[in-house]
C-alpha positions in Angstrom: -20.1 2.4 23.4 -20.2 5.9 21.7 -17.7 7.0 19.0 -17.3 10.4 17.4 -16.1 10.1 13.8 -15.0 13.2 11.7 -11.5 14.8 10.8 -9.8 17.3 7.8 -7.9 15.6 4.9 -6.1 17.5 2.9 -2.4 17.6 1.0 -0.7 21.3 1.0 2.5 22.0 -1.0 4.4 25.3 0.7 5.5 26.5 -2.6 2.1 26.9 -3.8 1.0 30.7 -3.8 -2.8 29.9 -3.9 -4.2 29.6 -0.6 -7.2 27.3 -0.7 -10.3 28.4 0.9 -13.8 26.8 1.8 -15.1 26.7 -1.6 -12.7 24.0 -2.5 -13.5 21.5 0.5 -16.6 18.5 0.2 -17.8 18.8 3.7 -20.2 16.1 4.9 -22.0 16.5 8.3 -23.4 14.6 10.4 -26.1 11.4 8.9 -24.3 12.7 5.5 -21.0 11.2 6.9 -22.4 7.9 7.3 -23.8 7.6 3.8 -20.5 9.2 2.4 -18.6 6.0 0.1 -15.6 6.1 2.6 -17.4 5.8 5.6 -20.5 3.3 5.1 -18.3 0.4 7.0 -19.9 2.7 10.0 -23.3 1.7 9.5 -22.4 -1.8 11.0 -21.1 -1.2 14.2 -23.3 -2.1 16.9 -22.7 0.6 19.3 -23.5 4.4 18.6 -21.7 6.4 16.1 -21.9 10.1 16.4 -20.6 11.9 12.9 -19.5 15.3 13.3 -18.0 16.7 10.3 -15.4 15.5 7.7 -13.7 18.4 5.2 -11.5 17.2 2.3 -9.7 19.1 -0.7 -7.7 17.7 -3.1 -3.9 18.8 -2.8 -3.1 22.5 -3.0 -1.6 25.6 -1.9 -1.6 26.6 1.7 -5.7 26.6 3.5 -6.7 30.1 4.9 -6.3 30.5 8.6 -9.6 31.7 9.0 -11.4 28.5 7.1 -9.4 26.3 9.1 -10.6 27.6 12.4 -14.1 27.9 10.9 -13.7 23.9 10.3 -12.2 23.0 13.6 -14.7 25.5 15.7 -17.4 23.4 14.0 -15.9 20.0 14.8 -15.4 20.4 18.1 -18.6 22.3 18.4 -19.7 19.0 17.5 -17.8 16.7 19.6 -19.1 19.2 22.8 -22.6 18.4 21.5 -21.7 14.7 21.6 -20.2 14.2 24.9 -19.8 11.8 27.3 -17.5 10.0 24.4 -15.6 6.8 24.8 -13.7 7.0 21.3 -13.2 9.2 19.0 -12.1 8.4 14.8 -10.3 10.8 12.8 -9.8 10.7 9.4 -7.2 12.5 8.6 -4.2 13.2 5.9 -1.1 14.4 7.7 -0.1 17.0 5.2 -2.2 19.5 6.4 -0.8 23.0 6.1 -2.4 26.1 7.3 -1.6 29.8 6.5 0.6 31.2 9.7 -0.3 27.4 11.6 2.8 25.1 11.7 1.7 21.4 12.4 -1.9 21.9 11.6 -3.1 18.5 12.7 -1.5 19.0 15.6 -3.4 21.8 16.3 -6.8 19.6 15.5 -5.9 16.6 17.4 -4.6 18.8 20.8 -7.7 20.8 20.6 -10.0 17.1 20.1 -8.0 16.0 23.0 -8.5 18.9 25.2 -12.7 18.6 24.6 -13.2 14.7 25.2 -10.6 14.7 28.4 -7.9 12.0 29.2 -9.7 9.2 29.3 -11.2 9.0 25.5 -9.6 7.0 23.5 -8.6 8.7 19.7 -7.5 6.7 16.6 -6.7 8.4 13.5 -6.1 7.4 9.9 -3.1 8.8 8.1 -2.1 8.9 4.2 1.4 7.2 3.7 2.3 10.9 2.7 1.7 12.1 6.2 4.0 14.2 8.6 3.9 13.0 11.8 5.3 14.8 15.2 5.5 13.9 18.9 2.7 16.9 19.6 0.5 14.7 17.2 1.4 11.5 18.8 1.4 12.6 22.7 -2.6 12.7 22.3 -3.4 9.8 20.4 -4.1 6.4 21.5 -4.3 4.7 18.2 -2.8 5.3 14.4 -2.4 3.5 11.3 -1.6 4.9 7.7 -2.3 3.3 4.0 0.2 0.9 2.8 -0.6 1.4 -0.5 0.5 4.4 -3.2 -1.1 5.1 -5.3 -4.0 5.3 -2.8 -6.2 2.1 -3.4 -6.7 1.0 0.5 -8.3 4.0 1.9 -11.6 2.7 2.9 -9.5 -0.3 4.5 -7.4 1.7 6.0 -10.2 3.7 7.4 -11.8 0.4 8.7 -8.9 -0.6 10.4 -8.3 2.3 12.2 -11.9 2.7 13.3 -11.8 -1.7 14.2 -8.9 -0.9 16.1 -10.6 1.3 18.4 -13.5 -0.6 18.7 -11.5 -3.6 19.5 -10.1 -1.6 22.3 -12.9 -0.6 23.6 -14.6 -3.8 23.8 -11.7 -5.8 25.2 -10.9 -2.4 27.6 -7.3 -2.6 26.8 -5.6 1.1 26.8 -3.1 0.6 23.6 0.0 3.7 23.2 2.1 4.7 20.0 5.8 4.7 19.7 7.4 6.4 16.6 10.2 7.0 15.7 10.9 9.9 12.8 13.7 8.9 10.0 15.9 11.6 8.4 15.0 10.7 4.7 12.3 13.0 3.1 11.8 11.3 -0.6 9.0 12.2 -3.2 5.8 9.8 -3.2 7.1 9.1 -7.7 10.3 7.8 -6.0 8.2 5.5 -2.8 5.4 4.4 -4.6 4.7 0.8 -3.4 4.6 -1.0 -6.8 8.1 -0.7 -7.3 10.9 -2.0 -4.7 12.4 -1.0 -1.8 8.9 0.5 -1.1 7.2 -3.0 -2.7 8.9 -5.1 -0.2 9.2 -2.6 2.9 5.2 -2.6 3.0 4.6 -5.9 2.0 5.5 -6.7 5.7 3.5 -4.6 7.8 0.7 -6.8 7.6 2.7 -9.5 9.3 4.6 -7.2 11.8 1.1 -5.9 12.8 0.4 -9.2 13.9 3.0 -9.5 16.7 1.8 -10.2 20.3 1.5 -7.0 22.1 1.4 -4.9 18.5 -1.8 -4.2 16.7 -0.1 -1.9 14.0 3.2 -1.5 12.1 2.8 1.9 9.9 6.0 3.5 7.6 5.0 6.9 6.0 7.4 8.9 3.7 6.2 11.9 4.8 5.4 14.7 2.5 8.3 16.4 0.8 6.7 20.1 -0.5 5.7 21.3 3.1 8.3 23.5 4.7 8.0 22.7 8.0 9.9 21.1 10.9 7.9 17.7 10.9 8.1 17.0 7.3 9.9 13.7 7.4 9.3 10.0 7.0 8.9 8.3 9.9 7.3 5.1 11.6 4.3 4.8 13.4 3.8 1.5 16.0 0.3 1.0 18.2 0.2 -1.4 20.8 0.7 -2.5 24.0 4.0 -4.2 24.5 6.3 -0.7 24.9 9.2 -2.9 24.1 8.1 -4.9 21.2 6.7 -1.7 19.7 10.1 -0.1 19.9 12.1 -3.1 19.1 9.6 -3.3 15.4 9.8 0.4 15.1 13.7 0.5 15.0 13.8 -2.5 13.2 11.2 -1.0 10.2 12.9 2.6 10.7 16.7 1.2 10.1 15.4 -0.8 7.1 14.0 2.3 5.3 17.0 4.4 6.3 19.6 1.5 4.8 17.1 1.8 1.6 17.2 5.8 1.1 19.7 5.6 -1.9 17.9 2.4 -3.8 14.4 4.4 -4.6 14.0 5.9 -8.0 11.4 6.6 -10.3 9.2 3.8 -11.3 8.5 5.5 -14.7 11.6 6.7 -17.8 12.2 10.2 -16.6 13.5 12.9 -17.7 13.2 16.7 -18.9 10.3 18.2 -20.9 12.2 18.3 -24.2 13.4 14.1 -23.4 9.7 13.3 -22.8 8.5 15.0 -25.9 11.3 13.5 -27.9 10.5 10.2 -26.6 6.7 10.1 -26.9 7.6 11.3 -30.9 9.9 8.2 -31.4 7.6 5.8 -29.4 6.8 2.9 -31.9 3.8 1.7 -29.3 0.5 4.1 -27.5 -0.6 5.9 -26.3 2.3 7.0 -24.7 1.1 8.4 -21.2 3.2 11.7 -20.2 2.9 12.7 -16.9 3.3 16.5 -15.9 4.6 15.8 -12.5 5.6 19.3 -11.0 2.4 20.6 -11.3 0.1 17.8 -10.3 -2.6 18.8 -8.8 -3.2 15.8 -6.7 0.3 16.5 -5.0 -0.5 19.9 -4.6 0.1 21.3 -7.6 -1.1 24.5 -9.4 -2.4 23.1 -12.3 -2.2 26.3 -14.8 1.5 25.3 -15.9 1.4 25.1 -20.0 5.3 24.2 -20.6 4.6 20.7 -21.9 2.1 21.7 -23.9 4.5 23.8 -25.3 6.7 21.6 -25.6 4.3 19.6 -27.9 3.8 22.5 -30.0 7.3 23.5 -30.7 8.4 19.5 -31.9 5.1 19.4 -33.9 4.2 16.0 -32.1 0.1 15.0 -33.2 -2.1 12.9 -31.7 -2.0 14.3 -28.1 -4.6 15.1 -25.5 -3.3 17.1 -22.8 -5.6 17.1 -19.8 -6.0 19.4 -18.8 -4.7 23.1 -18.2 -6.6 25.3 -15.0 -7.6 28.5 -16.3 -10.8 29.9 -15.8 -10.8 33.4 -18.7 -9.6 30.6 -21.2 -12.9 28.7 -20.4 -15.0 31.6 -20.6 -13.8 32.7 -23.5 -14.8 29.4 -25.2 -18.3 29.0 -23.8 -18.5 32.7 -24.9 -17.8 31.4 -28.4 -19.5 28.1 -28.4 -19.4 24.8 -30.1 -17.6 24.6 -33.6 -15.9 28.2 -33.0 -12.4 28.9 -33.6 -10.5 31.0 -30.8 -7.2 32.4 -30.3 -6.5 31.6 -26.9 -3.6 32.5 -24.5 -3.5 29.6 -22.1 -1.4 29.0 -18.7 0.1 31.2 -16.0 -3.4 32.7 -14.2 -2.4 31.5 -11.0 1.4 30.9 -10.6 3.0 33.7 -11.8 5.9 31.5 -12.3 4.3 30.2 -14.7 4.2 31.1 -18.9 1.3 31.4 -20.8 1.4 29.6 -24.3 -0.8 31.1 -27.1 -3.7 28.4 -28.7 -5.4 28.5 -31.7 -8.1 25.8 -32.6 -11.8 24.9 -32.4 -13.9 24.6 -29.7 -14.8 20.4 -29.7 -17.0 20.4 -26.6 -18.3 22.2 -23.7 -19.4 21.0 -20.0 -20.5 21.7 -16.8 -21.5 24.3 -14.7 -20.2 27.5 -12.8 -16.9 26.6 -11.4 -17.0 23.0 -12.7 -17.1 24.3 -16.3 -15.0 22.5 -18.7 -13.7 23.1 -22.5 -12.3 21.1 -25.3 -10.0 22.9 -28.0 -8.6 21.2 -30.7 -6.0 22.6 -33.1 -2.7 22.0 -34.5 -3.3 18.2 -34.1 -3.9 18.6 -30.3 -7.2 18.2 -27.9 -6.5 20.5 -25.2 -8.7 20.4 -22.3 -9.7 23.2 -20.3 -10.9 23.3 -16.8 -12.4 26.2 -14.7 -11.5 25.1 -11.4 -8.2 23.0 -11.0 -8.6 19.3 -10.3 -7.1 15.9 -11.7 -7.6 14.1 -14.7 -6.5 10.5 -13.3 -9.9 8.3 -14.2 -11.3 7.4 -17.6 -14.6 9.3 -16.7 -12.8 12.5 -16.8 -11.5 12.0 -20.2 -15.6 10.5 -21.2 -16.8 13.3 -19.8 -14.8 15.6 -22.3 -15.8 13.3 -25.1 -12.4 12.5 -25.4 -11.0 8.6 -26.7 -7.5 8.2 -24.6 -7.0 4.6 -25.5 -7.2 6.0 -29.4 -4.7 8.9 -28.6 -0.8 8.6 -29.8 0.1 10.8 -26.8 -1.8 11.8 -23.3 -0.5 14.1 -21.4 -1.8 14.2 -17.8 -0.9 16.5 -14.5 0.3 13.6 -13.0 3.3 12.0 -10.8 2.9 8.2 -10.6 0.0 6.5 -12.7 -3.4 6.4 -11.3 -4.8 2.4 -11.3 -7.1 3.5 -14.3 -4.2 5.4 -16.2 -1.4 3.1 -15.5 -2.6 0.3 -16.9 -3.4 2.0 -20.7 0.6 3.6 -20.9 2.3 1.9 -23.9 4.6 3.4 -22.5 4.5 5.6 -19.1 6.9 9.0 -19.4 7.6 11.5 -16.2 8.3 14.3 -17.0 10.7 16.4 -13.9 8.3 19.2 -15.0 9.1 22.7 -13.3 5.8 23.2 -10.3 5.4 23.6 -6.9 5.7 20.0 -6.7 9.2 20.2 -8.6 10.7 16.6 -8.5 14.4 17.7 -8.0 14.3 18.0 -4.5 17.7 19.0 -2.9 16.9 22.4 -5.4 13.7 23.2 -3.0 14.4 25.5 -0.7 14.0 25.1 2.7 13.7 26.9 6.1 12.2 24.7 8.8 13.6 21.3 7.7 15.3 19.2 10.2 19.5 18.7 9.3 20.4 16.7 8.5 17.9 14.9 6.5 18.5 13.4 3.2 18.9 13.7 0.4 19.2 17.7 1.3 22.0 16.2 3.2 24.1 13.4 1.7 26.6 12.4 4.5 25.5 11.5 7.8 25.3 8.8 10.5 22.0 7.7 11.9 20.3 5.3 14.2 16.6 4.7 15.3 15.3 6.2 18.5 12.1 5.4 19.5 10.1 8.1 21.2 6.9 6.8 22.8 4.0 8.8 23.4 3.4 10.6 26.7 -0.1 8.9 26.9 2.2 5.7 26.9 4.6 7.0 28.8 2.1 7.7 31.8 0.7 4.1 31.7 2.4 1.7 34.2 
């Protein structure tokens, strides 16, 4: 038995102007794959695993055409190398969006089909936050998507979907997918599985997975910032009964659909100025403010400074605000060093939407290296972190590698939507902020060109019923 593995995992918001290129993938090749955290469950399997090449970002803008094709000419270079193949494993995102490419991962699955032929089987992994279409589904065999957000079964979900093939391989069974896409298009701060309807609608995938003839039940929100025709929610059924797989994938579709109106933010929202107001009155901390339109780990910018103006306009102290992306702001304080003060004008390098706030204080600390560099400022009863290159501040270590105490801090603001497990935890209380961003939290305001209509909650009003739509693979088989 001989199984490719590899795939490109990425999140891309539409509204973001900066495209990502290579320098902001981890690419692991080949042996490296196998020793990567999320993919050591390899090492066990008893037949021969061939790892071709795996590129992940963190969310952001849309990736340059030509890196994409540089990626996906290397894959399959690889999987021509590998051939004869009985399975091939791809772990992918499903948010995926590439300069000028609509349905990106459609692109990369067609062109993995068209190198291993019809008779290789292909799983893939999917984030919950995936957009699914029937071009992605005609060529797969297998699929199954986390049931968690935030994200905490990724290496399980990775298993599964690489047991699952092996399982089918083994017992030579030829499993299809049936989906069926639901007109409801609903940010992951308003899904996330801790709170209810989402709580209770995965709760019982497990045990729908487990129906004779089924070997997976999968829901997916979809991700709301692409512009594109697939962005939707939608629900995802591998097996081998066609009409118990359609009968579960109406039956999970029609449950979210009757749920659309009952999701709502699992944090106290409001605007900026509320947040602020609230964290300042807060009798408990830290109080834990998330910055949710320009999260970087929903494709946000991450150069944004409003709440930190915010902060600096009510007078509030105490607060660490980690962290603002802007690369001259961090030069300028490793120019000046430890224990300097600088005047610094901070925000707005790389959305233009965005407005710069001016910063006076010390430098507290200085880190890293090159495009990982980090700075501390602290001034007018803030810690303001700095960061070179944009990326989240969602575990402790980022905060110990600044030097900075959180669990001592009245106020932390973060670039976040819901909680990560390692932040949530610490908020006494949690605040969301419906922050301005390329991840902006008031969706009917986004606009759109390639949705679907209708689709809520762009559109309010509207009749609907589930339609399954197998795939042709399964629609070939007798």
């Amino acid at each position: 038995m001989r199984i490719a593995v590899g795939g490109i995992h990425t999140e891309c918001s539409t509204y973001n102007p900066v495209l990502a290129g290579a320098d902001q993938f981890t690419v692991v090749r080949g042996s490296e794959l196998l020793a990567h955290p999320n993919f050591q469950f390899l090492q066990a399997f008893p037949g021969e695993v061939r790892p071709v090449l795996h590129a992940r970002a963190i969310p952001g803008g849309p990736v340059e055409h030509a890196t994409y094709q540089a990626f996906k000419a290397e894959f399959l270079d690889g999987l021509r190398a590998a051939l004869p193949l009985d399975g091939v494993y791809l772990a992918m995102h499903g948010a995926l969006f590439v300069d000028g490419l609509l349905d990106a991962e459609g692109d990369w699955i067609s062109a993995t089909r068209a190198v291993v032929g019809e008779d290789c089987l292909i799983s893939a992994s999917y984030d919950l936050h995936g957009n699914v279409s029937q071009r992605i589904v005609d060529q797969l065999d297998l699929f199954t998507a986390y049931r968690t957000a935030p994200h905490i079964d990724v290496i399980e979900t990775q298993r599964r979907a690489f047991e699952l093939l092996v399982g089918s391989l083994q017992q030579q069974r030829r499993p299809g997918v049936v989906w069926v896409p639901v007109p409801v298009l609903l940010p992951g701060e308003r899904t996330s599985t801790e709170d209810q309807p989402a709580a209770g609608l995965y709760a019982d995938l497990d045990a729908l997975s487990a129906q004779p003839g089924v070997l997976d039940v999968s829901l997916l929100v979809g991700y709301v910032w692409a512009d594109e025709p697939r962005a939707t929610a939608s629900v995802v059924v591998t097996g081998m009964d066609r009409g118990e797989m359609e009968r579960l994938a109406s039956q999970v579709a029609q449950r979210y659909w009757d749920a659309r109106n009952d999701f709502s933010f699992g944090s106290q929202s409001g605007s900026i100025t509320e947040c602020v107001r609230w964290a300042a009155e807060s009798r408990t901390q830290p109080v834990i403010l998330a910055d949710s339109g320009d999260n970087p780990t929903g494709g946000g910018v991450g150069d944004r400074a409003d709440v930190l103006r915010e902060v600096l306009a009510q007078g509030l102290t105490g607060v660490v605000v980690a962290a603002i992306t802007d690369e001259a702001a961090v030069d300028r304080c490793f120019a000046a060093g430890v224990g300097a003060e600088v005047t610094l004008r901070v925000g707005g390098t790389l959305d233009p939407s965005s407005v710069p706030v001016d910063v006076h204080g010390t430098v507290q600390h200085l880190c890293g290296v090159g495009p990982d560099r980090e700075a501390v400022v602290q001034g007018a009863g803030v810690q303001l972190a700095l960061a070179a290159r944009r990326r989240p501040y969602h575990n402790l270590s980022d905060f110990q590698r600044l030097q900075l105490q959180p669990e001592d801090a009245r106020v932390i603001v973060v670039k976040s939507g819901y909680l990560s497990p390692e932040l949530a935890p610490l908020a006494n209380p949690s605040l969301l902020a419906l922050s301005p961003g390329v991840v902006d939290q008031d969706i009917p305001r986004l606009k759109r060109t390639q949705t679907q209509r209708p689709t809520f909650p762009f559109n309010a009003d509207f009749e609907w019923a589930p339609a399954p739509r197998p795939s042709a693979r399964m629609d070939r088989q007798p």
